[in-house]
N, CA, C and O atoms as a MOPAC input file, in Angstrom:
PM7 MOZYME 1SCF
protein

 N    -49.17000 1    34.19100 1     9.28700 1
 C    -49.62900 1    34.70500 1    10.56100 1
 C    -50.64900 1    33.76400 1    11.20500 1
 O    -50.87300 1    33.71600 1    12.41500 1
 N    -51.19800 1    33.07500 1    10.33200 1
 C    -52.45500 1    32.43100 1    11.19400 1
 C    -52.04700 1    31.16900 1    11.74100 1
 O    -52.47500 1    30.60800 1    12.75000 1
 N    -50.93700 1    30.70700 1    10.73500 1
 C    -49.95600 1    29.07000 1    11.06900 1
 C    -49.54800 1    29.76200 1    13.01300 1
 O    -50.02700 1    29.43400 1    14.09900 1
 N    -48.66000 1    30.61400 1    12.69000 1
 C    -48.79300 1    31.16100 1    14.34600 1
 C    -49.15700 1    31.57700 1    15.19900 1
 O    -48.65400 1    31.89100 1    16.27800 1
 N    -50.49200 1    31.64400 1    14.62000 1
 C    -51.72600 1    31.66900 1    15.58200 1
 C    -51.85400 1    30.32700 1    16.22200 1
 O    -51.73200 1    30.05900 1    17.41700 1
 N    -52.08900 1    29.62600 1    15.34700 1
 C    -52.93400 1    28.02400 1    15.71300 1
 C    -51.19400 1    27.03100 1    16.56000 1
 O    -51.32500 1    26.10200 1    17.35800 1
 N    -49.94100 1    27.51400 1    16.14000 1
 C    -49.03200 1    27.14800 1    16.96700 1
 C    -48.99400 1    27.91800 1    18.62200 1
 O    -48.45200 1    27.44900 1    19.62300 1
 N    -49.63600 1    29.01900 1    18.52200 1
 C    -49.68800 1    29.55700 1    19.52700 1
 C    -50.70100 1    29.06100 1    20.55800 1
 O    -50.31100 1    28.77600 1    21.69000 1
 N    -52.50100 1    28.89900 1    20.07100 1
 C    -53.33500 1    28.12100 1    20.67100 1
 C    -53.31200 1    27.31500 1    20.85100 1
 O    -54.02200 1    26.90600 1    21.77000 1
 N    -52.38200 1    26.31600 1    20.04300 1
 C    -52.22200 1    24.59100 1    20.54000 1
 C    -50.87300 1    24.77000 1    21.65200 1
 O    -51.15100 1    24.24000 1    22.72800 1
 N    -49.87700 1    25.21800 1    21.63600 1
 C    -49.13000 1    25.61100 1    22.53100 1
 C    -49.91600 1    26.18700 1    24.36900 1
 O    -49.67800 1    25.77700 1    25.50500 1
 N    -50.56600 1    26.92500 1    24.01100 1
 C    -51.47200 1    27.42200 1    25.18200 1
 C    -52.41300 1    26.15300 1    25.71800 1
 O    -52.63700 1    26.03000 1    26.92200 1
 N    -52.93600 1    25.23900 1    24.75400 1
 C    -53.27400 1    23.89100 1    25.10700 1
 C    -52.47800 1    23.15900 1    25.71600 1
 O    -52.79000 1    22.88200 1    26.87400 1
 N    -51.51300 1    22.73700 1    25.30300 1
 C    -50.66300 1    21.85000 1    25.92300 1
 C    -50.42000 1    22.75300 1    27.51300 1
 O    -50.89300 1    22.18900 1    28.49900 1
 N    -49.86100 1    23.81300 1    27.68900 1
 C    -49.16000 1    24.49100 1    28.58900 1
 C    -50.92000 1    24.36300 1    29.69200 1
 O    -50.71000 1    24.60400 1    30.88100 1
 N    -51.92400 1    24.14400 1    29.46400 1
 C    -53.32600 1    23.98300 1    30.17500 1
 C    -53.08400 1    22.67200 1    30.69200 1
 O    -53.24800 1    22.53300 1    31.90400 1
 N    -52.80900 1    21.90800 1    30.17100 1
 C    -52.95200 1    20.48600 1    30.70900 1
 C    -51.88300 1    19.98400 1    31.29300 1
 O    -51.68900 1    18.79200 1    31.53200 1
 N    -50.86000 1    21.28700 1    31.63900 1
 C    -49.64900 1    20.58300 1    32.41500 1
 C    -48.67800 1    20.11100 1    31.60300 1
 O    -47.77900 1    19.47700 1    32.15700 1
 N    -48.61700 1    20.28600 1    30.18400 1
 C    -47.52700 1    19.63500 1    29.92400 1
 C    -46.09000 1    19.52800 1    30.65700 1
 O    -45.62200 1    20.46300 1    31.30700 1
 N    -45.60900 1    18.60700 1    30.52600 1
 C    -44.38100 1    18.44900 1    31.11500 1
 C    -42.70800 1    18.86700 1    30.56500 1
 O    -41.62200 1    19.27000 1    30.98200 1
 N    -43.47100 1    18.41100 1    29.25100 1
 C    -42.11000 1    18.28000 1    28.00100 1
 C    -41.85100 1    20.01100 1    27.60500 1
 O    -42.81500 1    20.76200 1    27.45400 1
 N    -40.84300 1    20.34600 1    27.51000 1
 C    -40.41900 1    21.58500 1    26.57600 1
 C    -41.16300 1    21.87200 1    25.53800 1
 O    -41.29100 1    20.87900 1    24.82100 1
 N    -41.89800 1    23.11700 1    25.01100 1
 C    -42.61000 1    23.26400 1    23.74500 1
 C    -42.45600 1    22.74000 1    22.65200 1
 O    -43.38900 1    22.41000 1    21.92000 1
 N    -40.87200 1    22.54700 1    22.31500 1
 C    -39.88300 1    22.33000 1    21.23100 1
 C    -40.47900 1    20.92800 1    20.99800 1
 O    -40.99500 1    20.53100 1    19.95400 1
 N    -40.30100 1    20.16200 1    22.29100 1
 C    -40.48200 1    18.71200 1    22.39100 1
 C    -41.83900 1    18.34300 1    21.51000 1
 O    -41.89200 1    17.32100 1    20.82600 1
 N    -42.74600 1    19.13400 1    21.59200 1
 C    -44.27300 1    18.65600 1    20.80100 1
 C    -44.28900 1    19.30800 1    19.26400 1
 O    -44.85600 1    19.01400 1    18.21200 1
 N    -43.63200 1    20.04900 1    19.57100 1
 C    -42.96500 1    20.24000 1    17.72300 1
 C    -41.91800 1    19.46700 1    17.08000 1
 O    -41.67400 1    19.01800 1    15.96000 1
 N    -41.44000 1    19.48900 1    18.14000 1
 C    -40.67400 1    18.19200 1    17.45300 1
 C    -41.08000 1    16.86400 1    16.70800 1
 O    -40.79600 1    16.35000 1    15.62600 1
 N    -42.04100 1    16.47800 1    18.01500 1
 C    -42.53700 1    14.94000 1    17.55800 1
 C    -43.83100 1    15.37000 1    16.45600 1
 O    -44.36300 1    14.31400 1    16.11400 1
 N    -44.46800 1    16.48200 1    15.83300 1
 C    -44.92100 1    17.04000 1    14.91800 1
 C    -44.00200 1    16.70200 1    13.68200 1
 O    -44.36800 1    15.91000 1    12.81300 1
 N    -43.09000 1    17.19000 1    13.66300 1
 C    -42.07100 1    16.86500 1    12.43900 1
 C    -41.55700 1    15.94500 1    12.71400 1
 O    -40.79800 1    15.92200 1    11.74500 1
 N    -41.28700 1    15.04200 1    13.29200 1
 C    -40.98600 1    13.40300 1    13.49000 1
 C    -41.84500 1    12.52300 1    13.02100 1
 O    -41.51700 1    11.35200 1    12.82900 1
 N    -43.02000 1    12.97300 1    12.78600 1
 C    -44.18100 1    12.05700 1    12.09700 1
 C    -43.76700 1    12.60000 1    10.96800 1
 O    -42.95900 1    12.01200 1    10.24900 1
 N    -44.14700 1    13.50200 1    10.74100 1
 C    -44.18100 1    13.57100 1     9.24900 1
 C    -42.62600 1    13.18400 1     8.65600 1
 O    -42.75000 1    12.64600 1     7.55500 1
 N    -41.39300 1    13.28900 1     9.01700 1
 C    -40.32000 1    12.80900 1     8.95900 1
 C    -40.54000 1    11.34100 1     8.29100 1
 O    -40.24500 1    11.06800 1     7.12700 1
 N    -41.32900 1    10.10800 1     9.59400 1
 C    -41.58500 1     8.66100 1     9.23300 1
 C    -42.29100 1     8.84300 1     8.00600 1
 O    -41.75300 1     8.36100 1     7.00900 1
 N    -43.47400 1     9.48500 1     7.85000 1
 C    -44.42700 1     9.64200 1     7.09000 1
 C    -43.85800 1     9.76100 1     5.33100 1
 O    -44.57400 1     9.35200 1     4.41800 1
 N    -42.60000 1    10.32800 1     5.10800 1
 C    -42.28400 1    10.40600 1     3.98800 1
 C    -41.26100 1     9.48400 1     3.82200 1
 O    -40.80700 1     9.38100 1     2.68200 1
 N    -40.60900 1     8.51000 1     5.05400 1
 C    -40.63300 1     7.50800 1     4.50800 1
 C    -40.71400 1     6.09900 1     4.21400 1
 O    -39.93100 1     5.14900 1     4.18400 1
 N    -42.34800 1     6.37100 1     3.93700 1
 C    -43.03000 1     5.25800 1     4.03700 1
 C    -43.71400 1     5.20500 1     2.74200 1
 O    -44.25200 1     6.25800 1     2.40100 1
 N    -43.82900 1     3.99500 1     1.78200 1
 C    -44.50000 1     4.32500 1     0.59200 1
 C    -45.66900 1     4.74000 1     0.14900 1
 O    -45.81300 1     4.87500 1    -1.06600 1
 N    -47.13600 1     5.12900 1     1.37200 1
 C    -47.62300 1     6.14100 1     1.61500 1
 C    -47.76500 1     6.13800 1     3.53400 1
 O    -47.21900 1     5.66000 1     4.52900 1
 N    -49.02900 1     7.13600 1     3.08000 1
 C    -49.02700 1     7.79400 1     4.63200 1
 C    -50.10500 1     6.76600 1     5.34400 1
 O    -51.15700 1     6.34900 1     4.86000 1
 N    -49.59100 1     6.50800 1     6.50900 1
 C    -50.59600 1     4.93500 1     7.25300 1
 C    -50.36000 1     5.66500 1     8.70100 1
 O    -49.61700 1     6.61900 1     8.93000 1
 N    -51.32500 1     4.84100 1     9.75300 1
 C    -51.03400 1     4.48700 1    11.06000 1
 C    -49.82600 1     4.32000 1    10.96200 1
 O    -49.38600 1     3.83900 1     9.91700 1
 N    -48.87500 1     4.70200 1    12.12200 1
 C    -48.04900 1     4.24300 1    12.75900 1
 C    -47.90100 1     3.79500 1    14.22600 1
 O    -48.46000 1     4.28400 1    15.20800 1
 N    -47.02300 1     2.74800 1    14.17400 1
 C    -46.79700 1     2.23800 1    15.66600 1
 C    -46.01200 1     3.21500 1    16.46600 1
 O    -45.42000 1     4.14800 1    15.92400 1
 N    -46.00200 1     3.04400 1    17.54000 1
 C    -45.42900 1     3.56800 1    18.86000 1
 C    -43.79600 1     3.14000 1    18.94000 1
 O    -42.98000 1     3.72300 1    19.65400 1
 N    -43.45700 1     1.85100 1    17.94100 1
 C    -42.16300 1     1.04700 1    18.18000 1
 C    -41.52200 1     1.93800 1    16.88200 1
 O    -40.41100 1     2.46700 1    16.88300 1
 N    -42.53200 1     1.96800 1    15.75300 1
 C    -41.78800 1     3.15300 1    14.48100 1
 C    -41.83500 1     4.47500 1    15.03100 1
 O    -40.69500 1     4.93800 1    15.07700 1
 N    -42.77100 1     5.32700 1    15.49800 1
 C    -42.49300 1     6.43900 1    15.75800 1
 C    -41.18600 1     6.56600 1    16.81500 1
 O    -40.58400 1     7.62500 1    16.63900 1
 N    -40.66800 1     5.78800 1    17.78300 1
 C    -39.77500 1     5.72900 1    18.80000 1
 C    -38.72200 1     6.21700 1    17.87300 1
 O    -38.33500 1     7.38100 1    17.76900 1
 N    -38.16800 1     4.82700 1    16.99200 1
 C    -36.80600 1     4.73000 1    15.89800 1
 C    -37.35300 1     5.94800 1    15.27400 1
 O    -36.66200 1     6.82700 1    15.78900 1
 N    -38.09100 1     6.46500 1    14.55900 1
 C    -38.04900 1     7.66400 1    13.62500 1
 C    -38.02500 1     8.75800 1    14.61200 1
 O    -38.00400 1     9.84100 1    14.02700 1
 N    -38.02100 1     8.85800 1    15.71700 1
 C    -37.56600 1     9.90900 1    16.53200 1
 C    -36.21100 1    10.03100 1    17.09000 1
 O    -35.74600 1    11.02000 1    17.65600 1
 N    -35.78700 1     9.20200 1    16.92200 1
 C    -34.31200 1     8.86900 1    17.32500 1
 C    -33.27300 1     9.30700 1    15.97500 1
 O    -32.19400 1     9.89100 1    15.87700 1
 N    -34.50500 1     8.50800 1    14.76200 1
 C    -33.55100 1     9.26400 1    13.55100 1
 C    -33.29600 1    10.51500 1    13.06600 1
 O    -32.30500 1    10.95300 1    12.48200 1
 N    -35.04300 1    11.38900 1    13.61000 1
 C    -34.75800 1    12.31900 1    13.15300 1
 C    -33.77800 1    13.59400 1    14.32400 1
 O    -33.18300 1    14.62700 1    14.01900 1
 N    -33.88900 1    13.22700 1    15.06600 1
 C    -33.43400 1    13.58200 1    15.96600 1
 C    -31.54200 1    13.76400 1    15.69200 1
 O    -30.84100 1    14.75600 1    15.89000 1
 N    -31.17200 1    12.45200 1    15.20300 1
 C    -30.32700 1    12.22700 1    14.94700 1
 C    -29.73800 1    13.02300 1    13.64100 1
 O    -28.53500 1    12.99900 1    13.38200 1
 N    -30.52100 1    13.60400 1    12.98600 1
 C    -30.38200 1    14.13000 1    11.30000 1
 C    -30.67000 1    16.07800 1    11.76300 1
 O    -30.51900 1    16.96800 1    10.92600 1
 N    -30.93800 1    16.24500 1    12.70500 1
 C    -31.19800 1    17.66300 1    12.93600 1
 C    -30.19400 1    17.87800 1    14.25900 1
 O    -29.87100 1    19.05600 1    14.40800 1
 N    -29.74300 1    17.11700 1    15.06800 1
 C    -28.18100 1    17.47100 1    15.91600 1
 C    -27.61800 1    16.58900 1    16.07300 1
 O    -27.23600 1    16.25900 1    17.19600 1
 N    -27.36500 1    15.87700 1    14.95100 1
 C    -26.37400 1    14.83100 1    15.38300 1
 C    -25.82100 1    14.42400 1    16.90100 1
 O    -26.62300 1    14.03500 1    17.75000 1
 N    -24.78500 1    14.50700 1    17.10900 1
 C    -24.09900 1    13.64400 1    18.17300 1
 C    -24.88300 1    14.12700 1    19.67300 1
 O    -25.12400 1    13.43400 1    20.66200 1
 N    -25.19500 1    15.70600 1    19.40200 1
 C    -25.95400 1    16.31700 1    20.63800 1
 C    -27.55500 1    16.06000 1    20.37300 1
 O    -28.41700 1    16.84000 1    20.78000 1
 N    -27.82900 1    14.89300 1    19.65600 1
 C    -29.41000 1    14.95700 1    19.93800 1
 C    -30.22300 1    14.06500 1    21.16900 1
 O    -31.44100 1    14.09200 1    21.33900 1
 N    -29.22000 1    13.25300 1    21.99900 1
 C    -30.05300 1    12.68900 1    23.17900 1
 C    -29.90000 1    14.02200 1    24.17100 1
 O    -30.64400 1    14.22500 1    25.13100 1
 N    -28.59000 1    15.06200 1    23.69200 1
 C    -28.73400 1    16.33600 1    25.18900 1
 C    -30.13900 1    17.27600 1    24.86300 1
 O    -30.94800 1    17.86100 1    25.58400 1
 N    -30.00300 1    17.12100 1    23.57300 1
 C    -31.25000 1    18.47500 1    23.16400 1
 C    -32.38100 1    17.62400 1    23.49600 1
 O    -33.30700 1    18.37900 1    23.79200 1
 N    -32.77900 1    16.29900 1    23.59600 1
 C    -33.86700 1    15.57000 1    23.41200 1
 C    -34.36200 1    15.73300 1    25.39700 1
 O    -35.42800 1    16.12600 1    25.87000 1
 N    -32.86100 1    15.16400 1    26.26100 1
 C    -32.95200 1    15.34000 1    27.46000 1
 C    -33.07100 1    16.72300 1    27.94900 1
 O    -33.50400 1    16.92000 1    29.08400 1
 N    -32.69200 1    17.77900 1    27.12200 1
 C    -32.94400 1    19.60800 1    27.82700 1
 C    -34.72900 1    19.83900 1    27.59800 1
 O    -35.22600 1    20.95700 1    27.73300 1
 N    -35.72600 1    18.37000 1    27.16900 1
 C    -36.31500 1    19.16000 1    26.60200 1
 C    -37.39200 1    17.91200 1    27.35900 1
 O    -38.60600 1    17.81400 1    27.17700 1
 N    -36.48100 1    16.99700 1    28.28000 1
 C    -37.70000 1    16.47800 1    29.89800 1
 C    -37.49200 1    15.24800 1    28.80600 1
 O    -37.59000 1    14.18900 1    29.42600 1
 N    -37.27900 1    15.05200 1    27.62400 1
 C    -37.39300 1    13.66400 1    27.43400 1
 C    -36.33200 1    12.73400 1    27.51700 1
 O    -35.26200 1    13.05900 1    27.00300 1
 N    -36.45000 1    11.49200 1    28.14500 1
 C    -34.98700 1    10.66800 1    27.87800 1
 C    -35.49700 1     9.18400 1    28.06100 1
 O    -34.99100 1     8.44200 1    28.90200 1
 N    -36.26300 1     8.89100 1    27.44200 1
 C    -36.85300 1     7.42000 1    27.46700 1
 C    -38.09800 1     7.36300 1    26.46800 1
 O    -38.76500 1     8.36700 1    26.21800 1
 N    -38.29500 1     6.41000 1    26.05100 1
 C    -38.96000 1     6.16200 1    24.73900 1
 C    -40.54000 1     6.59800 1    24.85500 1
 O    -41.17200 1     7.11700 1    23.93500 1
 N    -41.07400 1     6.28200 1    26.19300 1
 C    -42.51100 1     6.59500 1    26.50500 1
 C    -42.88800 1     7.92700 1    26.85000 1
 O    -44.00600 1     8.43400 1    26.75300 1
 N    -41.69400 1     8.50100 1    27.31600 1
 C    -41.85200 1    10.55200 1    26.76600 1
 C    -42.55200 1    10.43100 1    25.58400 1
 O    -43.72800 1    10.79000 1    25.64300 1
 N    -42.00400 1     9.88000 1    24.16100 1
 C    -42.59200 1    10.01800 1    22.94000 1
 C    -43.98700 1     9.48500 1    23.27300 1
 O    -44.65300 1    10.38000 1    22.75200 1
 N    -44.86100 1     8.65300 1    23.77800 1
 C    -45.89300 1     8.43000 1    23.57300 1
 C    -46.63600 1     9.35000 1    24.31500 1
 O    -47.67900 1     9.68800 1    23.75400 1
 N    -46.37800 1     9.96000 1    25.62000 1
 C    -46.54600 1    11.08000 1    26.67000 1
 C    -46.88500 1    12.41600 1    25.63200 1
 O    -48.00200 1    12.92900 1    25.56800 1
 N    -45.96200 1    12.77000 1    25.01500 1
 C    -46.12800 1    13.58400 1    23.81200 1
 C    -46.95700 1    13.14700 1    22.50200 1
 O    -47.50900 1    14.16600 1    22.08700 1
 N    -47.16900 1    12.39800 1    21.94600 1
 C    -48.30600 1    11.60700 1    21.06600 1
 C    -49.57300 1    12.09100 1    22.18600 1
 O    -50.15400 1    13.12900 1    21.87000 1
 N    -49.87300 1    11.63700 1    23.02700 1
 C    -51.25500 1    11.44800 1    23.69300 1
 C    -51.91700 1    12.78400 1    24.06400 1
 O    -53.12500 1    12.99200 1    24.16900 1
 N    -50.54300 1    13.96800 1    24.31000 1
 C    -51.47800 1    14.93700 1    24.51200 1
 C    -51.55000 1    15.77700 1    23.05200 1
 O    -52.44700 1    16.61300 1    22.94200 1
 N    -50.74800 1    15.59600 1    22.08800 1
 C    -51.23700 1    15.74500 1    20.90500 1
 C    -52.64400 1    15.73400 1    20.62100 1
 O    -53.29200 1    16.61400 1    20.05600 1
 N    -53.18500 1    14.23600 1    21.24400 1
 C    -54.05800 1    13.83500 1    20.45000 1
 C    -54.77000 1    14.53100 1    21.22700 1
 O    -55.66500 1    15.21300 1    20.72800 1
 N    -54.53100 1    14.54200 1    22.81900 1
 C    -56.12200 1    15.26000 1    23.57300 1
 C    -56.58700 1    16.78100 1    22.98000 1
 O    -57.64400 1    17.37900 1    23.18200 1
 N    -55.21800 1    17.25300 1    22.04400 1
 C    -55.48900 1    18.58600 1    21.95100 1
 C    -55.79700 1    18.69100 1    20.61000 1
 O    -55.81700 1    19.76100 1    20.00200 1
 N    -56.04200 1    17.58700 1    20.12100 1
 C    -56.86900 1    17.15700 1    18.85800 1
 C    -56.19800 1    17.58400 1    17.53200 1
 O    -56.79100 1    18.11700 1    16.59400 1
 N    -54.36400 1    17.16000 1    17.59700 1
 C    -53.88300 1    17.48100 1    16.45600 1
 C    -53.48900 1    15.91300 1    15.86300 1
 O    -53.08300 1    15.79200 1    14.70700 1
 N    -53.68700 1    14.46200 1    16.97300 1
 C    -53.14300 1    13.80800 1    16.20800 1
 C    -54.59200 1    13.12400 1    16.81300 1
 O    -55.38500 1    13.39300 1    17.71600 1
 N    -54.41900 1    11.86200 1    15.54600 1
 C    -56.05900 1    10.89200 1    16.24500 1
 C    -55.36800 1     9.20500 1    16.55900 1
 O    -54.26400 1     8.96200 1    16.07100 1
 N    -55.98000 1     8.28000 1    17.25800 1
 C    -55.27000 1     7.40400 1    17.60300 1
 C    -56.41800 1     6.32500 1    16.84900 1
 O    -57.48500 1     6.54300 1    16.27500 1
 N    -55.70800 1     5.15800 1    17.12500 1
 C    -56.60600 1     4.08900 1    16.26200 1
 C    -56.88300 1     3.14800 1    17.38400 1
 O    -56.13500 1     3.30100 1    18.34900 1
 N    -57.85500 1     2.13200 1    17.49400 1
 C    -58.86300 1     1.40200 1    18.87800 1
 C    -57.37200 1     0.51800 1    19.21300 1
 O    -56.38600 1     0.25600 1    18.52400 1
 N    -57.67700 1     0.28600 1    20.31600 1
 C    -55.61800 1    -0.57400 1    20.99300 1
 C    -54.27700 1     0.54700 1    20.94400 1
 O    -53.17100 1     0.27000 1    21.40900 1
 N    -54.55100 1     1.58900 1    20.42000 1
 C    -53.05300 1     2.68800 1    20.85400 1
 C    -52.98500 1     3.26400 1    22.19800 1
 O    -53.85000 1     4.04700 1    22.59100 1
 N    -52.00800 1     2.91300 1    22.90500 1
 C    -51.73500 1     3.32000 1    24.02100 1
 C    -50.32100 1     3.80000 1    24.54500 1
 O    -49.24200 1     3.95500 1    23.97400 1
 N    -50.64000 1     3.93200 1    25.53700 1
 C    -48.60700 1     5.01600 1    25.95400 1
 C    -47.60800 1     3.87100 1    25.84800 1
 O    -46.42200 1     3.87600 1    25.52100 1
 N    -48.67900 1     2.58600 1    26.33100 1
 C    -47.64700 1     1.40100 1    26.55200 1
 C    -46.96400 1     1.23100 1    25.48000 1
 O    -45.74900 1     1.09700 1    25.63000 1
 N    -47.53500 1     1.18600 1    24.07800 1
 C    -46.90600 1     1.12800 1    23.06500 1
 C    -45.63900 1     1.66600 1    22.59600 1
 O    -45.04800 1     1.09000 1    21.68300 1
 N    -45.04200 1     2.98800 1    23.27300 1
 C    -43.90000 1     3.62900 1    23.48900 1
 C    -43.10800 1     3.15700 1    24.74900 1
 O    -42.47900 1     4.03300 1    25.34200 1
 N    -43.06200 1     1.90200 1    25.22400 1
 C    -42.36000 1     2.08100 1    26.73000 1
 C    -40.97000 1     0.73700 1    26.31700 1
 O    -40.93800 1    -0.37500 1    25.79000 1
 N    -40.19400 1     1.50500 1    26.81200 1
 C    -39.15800 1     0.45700 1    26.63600 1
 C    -38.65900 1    -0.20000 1    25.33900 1
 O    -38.14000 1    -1.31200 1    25.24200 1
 N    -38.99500 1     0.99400 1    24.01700 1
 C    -38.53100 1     0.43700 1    22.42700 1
 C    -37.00800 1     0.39100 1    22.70800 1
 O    -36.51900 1    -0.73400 1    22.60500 1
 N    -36.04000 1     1.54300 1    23.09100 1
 C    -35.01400 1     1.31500 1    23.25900 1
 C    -34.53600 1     2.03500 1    24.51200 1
 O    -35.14500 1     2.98900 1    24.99500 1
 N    -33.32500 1     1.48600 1    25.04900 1
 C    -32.19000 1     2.76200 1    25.97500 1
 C    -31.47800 1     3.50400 1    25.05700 1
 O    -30.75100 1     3.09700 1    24.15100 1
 N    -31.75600 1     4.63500 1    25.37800 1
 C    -31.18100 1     6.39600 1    24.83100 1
 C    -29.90800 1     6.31300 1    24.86700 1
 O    -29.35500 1     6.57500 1    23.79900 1
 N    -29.32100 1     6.06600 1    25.63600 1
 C    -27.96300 1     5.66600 1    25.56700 1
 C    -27.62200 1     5.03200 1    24.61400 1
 O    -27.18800 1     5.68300 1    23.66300 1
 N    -27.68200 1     3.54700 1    24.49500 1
 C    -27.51100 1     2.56900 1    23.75900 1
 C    -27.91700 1     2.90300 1    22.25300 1
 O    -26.96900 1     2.65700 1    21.50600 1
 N    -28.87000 1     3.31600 1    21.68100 1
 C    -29.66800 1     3.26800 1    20.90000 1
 C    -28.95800 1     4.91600 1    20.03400 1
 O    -28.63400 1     4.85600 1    18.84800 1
 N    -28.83400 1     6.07500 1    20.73000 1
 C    -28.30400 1     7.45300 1    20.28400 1
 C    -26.41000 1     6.82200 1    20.10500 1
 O    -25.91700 1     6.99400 1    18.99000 1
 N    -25.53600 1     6.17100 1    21.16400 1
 C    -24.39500 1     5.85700 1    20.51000 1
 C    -24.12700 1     4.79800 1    19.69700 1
 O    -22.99600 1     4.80100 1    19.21000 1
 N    -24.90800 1     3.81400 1    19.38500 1
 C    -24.95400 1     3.28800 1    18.44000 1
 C    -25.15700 1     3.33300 1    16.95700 1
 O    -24.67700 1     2.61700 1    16.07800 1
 N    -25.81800 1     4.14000 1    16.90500 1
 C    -25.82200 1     5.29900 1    15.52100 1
 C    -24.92700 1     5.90400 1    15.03300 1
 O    -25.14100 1     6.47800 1    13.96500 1
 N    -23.73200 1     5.97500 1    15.60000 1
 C    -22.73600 1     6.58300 1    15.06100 1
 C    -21.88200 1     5.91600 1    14.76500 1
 O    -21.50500 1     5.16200 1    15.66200 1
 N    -21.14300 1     5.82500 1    13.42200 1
 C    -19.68400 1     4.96200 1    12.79900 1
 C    -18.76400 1     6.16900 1    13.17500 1
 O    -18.59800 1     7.29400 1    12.70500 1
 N    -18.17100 1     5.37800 1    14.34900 1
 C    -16.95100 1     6.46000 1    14.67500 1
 C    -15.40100 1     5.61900 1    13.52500 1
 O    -15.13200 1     4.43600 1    13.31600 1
 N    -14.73600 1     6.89800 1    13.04600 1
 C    -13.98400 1     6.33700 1    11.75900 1
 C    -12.57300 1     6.81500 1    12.27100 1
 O    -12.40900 1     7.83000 1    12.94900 1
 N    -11.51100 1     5.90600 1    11.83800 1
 C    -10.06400 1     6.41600 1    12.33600 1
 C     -9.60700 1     7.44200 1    10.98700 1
 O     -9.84400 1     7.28800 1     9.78900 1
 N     -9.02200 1     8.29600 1    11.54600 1
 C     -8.57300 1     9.28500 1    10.83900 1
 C     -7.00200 1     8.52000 1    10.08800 1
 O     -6.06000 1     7.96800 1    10.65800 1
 N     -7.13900 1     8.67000 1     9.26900 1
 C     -5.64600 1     8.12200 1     8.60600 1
 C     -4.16500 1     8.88800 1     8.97400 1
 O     -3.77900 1     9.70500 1     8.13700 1
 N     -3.45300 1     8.70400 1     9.98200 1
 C     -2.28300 1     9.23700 1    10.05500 1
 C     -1.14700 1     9.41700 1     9.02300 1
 O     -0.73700 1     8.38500 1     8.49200 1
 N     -0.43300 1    10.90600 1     8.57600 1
 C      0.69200 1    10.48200 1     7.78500 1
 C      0.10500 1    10.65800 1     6.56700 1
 O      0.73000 1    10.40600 1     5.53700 1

């Protein structure tokens, strides 16, 4: 009960400052860190260029082929959404940043397009 308390007050935070992104979207990138985070041989800073790819992966591992529509139903479709979402994390004091982290650091890691169909080994079915 109290975990949904404090999802509820940080939720009411974000929704104060205008968020832009879908609720889902800042829970998401919540479990997208920790996603990178386990696997990494321990827990460190991360960049803006790893969190991008580990959002794409995990993204990729929780709806497969529909994860750039669920990612786009949810205001994001470009890599610096993820840092947009990182930053007000942090204003709402669930994530902390290190001296030089900035949004820029998320801008232009990859195209959503490119980057979500490329991930997939499409395989021929064996006829006969």
């Amino acid at each position: 009960m109290i975990g949904l308390q404090l999802a509820d007050d940080i939720l009411t935070q974000i929704r104060a400052r205008g968020g832009r992104f879908h609720e889902q979207a800042y829970l998401f990138m919540l479990e997208a860190i920790e996603y990178l985070q386990h696997q990494l041989p321990a827990r460190r800073h991360v960049s803006g260029t790893e969190l991008s790819w580990a959002c794409r992966d995990y993204a990729l591992g929780q709806f497969g082929l529909l994860a750039p529509h669920v990612l786009e139903y949810w205001g994001v479709d470009k890599t610096v959404d993820f840092g947009e979402i990182v930053f007000t994390l942090v204003e709402v004091g669930l994530l902390v940043t290190q001296p030089g982290d900035q949004i820029d650091d998320f801008t232009d890691v990859y195209q959503f397009g490119e980057a979500f169909r490329s991930a997939h080994v499409w395989q021929q079915v064996p006829r006969g």
